[in-house]
C-alpha positions, 0 to 999 in steps of 0.5 A: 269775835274772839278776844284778841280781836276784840281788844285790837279793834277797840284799841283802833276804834276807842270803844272803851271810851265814853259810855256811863255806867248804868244806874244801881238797882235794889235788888229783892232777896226774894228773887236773887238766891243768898243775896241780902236785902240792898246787895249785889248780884253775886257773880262769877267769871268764866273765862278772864281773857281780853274780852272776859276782863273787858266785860267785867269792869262793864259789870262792875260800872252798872254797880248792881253787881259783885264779882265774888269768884272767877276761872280761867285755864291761864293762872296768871289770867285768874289771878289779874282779874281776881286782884283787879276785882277783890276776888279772894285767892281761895275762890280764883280757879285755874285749869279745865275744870277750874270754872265746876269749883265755881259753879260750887260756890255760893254766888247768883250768876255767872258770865261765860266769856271762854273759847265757845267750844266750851260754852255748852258744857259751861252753860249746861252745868250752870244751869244743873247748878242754879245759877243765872246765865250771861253768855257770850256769842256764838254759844257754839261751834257745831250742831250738837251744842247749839242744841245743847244751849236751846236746852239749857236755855228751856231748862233755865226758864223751867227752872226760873233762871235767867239765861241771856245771849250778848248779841249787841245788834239785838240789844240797838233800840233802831236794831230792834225796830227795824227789825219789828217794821220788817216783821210787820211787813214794811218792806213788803213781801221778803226777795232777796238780801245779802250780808258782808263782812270783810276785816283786815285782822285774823292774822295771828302767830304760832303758839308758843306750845300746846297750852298756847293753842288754848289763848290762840284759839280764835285759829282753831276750828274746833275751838272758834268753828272757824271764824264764819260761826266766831265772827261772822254770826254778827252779821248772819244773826241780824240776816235770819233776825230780818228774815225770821226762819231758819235757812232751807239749804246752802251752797258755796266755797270757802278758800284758805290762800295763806294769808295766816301764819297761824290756824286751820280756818279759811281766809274767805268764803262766799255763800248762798243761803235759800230761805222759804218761798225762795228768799236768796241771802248771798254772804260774803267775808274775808279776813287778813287783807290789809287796807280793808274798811272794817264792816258787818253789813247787812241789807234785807230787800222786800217788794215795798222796800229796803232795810240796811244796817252796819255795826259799825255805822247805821240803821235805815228803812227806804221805799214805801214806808220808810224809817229814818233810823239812826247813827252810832259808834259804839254798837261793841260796848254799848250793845253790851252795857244794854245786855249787862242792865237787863240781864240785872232787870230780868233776875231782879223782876223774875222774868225767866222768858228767856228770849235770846235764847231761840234765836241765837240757836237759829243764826249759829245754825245757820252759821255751822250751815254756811261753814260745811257749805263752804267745806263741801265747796259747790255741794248743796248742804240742806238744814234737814241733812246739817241736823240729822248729821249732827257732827260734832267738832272736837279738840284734843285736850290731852296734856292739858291741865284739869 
């Protein structure tokens, strides 16, 4: 999500209330380059927006973690996270290349929380630098950077770095063993399954110039991929999450019916994804529309059985071998807070598997798949035609500062 949507829903929602920080871990200086015995992670913030704020104090409450240098487009957003967290003034950068200082600097990991059009540049050039990677999702808006990150990601694992994608759904204990009954055949041969994700929010003002289009980004294809690839991954992840491959083709329509004052992105759209052996995801969102319950529903139907999940409430398996489940409120910050502790376990154990990686490919692809889908209303769009087309999304970014 982007980050004025994250902080409106928090502040609607309380997530910033309640959840403890995590315990301090030691950390070997064998395994975390230029940190000294009983030190922190040396981290640094790409992006010091909403959400890159909102998840620093995260880090900061584990306590296994310092933030030693951050960069961000914005000055003044640079200069209040570098005086929130101690940050020397000589190591805060703004501009569109403010975040290759940092990736010059001495620090062990850095977090990527900018606009995702830029994620793929960010990561690969931490990776060539040395540095652990925690990302945000999506990692990309088109083909070519989805790409871009599972190299990245290949590269890090070779290189014995860390790269970790913040999916919060795939951090839920009850996410993750539904997820694991589904795989072992719980429900049964796979038939069917659908994904919603309807949401009051989206609308937001004009810029007040260019360099205002970079903090209103959410509104900008080229800058969110339109917010089925921003937004609705939350959703379509945990879908190709159940159904575990990659969608064969897609069909659908995606509408804009005025309902923003600001962007070039849909206001709704309606797909159908065809998963091997003729496994149909019907998907559905629409933003902007007062009144409505916020949800990111998600229900995987098979032969034997029923799995149902919402963000925002549960998790559930019915029929012939069922699993009670659970209930949260919380997913958004507790989600995070199980990332942020084992992106430190895996730096601090050695553990450069990388798991996050490859999936996160697969549900953005299958994201950028829905959004030409709905582009090309009523026109069959394969994987195989998505791939070989390769398009590239682009912004202008003459005029902005470097």
């Amino acid at each position: 999500m982007s980050e004025h949507i994250e902080m409106t829903r928090m502040g609607r929602r309380g997530f910033l209330a309640g959840t403890a920080a995590t315990a301090f871990t030691i950390v070997s200086p064998s395994l975390v380059r230029g940190a000294g015995s009983n030190s922190k992670i040396e981290l640094g913030l790409i992006g010091c927006g909403g959400r890159g704020g909102w998840i620093a104090d995260l880090f900061a409450k584990h306590g296994g973690y310092r933030f030693v240098a951050c960069a961000d487009y914005y000055q003044d957003r640079v200069d209040k996270v570098g005086e929130k967290f101690g940050i020397e003034p000589s190591r805060r950068h703004a501009g569109l290349s403010g975040y290759k200082k940092l990736l010059e600097s001495k620090l062990d990991a850095v977090v990527i929380e900018t606009p995702p059009y830029f994620h793929p540049q960010q990561a690969a050039d931490a990776v060539d630098a040395g540095k652990h990677v925690f990302i945000a999702k999506p990692i990309a808006v088109d083909v070519p950077g989805c790409l871009s990150i599972g190299e990245s990601g290949k590269k890090a694992t070779a290189k014995k770095l860390v790269f970790l994608v913040d999916f919060q759904t795939r951090a839920n204990e009850f996410y993750r063993e539904a997820a694991q009954q589904v795989h072992d055949g719980m429900i049964g041969r796979l038939v069917c399954g659908e994904a919603r994700y309807p949401w009051a929010g989206g609308v937001m003002p004009p810029p007040k110039d260019k360099e205002d289009r970079l903090r209103l980004w959410y509104c900008e294809k080229a800058l969110s991929g339109d917010y089925i690839v921003e937004q609705n991954i939350h959703t379509l992840d945990v879908a190709t999450w159940f159904l575990n491959s990659d969608p064969v083709k897609a069909v659908g329509a995606a509408v804009s019916k005025g309902l923003r004052t600001y962007g070039n992105i849909k206001d709704c759209y309606s797909v159908t994804f065809w998963f091997p052996d003729d496994v149909l995801l019907n998907f559905m969102s629409v933003q902007c529309v007062p009144g409505v319950p916020d949800s990111i529903h998600c229900r995987v139907y098979g032969k034997d059985g029923v799995v149902d999940t919402d963000y925002y409430s549960h998790v559930w398996i019915r029929g012939k071998t069922p699993y009670k489940g659970g209930e949260f409120k919380s997913l958004f910050q507790d989600g995070a807070v199980v990332n942020i502790n084992e992106f430190h376990q895996f730096v601090t154990a050695g553990n450069y598997a990388n798991p996050t990686v490859a999936p996160s490919v697969r549900s953005n692809l299958t994201c950028v798949l829905g959004r030409i889908a709905g582009e090309k209303a009523g026109q069959v769009v394969t994987w195989d035609e998505m791939i070989k087309a390769n398009e590239k999304l682009e912004f202008d970014l003459s005029g902005f500062k470097s």
